[in-house]
C-alpha positions in Angstrom: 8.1 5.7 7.7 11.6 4.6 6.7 10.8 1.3 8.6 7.5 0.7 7.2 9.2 0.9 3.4 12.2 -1.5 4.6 9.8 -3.8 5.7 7.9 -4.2 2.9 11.1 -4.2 0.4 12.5 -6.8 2.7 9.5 -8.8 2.6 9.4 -8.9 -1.4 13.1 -8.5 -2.1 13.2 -12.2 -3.6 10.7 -11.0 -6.3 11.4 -7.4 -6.8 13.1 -7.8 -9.6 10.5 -9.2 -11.7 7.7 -7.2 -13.5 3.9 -8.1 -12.7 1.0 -8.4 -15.0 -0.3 -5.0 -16.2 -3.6 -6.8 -16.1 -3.8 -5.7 -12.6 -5.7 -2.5 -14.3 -8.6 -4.3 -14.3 -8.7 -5.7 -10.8 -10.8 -4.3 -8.6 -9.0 -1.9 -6.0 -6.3 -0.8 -8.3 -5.1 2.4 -8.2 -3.3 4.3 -11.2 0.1 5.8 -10.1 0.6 7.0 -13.7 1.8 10.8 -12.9 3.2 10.4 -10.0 6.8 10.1 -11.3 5.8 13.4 -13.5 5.5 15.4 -10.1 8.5 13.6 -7.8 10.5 12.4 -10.4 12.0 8.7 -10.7 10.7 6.6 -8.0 13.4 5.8 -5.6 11.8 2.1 -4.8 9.5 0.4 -7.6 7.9 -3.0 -6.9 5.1 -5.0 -8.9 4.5 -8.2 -7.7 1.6 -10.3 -9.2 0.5 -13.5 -10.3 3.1 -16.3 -10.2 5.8 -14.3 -8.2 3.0 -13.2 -5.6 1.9 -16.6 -5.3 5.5 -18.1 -4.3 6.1 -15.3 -1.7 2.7 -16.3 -0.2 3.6 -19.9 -0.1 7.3 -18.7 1.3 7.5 -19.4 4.5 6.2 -17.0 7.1 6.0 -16.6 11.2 2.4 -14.9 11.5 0.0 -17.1 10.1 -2.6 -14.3 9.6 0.5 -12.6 7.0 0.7 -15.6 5.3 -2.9 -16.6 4.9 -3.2 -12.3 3.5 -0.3 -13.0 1.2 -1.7 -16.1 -0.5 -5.0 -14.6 -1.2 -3.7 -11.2 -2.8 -3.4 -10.5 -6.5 -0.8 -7.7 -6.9 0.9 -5.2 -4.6 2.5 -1.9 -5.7 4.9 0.0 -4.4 6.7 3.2 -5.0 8.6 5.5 -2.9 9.7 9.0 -3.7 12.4 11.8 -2.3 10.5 14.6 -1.0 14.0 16.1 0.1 12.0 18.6 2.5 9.0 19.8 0.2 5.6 18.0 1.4 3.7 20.6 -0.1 3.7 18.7 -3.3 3.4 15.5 -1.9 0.5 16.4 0.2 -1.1 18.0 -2.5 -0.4 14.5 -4.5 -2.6 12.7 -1.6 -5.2 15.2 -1.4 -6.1 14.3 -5.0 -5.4 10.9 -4.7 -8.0 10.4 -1.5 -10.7 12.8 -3.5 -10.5 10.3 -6.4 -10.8 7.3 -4.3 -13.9 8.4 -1.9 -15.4 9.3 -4.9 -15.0 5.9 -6.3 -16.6 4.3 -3.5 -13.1 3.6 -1.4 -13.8 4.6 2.3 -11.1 6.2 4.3 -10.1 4.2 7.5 -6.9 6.1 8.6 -6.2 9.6 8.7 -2.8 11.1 10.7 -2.3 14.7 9.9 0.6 15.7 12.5 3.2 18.0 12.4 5.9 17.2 9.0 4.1 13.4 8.4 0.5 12.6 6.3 -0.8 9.1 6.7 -3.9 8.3 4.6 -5.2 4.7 4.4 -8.4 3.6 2.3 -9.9 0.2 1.3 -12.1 -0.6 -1.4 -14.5 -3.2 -0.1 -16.5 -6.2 -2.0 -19.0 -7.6 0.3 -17.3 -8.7 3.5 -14.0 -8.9 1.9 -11.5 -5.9 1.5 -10.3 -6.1 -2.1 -8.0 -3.2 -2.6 -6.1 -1.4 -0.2 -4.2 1.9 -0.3 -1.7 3.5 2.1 0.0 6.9 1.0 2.7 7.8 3.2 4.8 11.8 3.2 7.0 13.1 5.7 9.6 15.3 4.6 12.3 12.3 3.6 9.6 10.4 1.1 6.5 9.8 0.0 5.3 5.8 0.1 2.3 5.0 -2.5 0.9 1.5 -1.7 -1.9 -0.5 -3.7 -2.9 -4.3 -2.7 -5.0 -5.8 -4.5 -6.5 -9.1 -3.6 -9.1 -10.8 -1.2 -8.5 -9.9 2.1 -9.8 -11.0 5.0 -9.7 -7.2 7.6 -9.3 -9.6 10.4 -6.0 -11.2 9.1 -5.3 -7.4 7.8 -5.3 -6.0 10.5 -2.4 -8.1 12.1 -0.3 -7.5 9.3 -0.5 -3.8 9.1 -0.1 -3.3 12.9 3.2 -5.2 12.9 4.6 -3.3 9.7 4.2 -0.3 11.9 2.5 1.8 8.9 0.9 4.0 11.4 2.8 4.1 14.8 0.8 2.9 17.6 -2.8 3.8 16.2 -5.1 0.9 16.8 -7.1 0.0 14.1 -10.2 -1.5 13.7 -10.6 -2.7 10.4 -13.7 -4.6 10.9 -16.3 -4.1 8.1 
């Protein structure tokens, strides 16, 4: 998992630094990460990337073709990473209410890894053939990873990109809607 977060810090690094729109609130396929800090504390790793900053890592340029035709079409991506230092319990319980919120707002659940000391839970929020948000929560017992992307994405090009950030080892998955 420690991968899958240096990957993506690596990848917006050159914006990081900048705070998005809070107007992402309204987007379809947000998700509120409001209390999380209340039960983990200060997120170790923070990003918030929308509008202009988004749009010039999109147009960076990028080997996979599919990643940078995803990147150009999304709206906002957040991240943030927590210590677990050991205690999943919490963390799991975080996800637990987290995935009953989103199924019943409509998201469907297209990953689910339950394994010995590691929780992956991936969901989309679709609009017509389109995927417009996306959320991957992450625990094992170093950290707990909470992503939202918002945006209009093609699963086709999705699927690339999420396979080669290695978010869920070697699961294939078909994200086809």
């Amino acid at each position: 998992m420690k991968t899958f977060a240096l990957i993506l810090c690596l990848l917006l690094t050159p914006a990081s630094a900048y705070s998005a729109d809070a107007a992402s609130a309204d987007l379809p396929g947000y998700v509120d990460f409001s209390t999380l800090s209340n039960e983990y504390g200060e997120a170790r790793v923070t990003v918030n990337l929308g509008g202009s900053i988004l749009k010039l890592v999109g147009a960076m340029q990028h080997d996979d073709p599919a990643a940078r035709e995803t990147l150009k079409n999304l709206d906002y991506i957040r991240v943030q990473v927590y210590d677990t230092a050991g205690d999943t319990a919490v963390a799991a319980s975080r996800m637990d209410g987290v995935s009953a919120k989103l199924l019943n707002a409509q998201w469907e659940q297209i990953v689910r890894v339950k394994e010995a000391g590691e929780r992956v839970h991936v969901f989309v929020k679709e609009g017509g053939d389109r995927i417009k948000g996306l959320m991957i929560m992450a625990v094992d017992s170093e950290e707990a990873v909470f992503v939202n992307i918002l945006g209009d994405i093609d699963p086709a090009h999705l699927e690339t990109v999420v396979s080669q950030m290695n978010v869920v080892g070697n699961i294939d998955l078909d994200l086809t809607l």
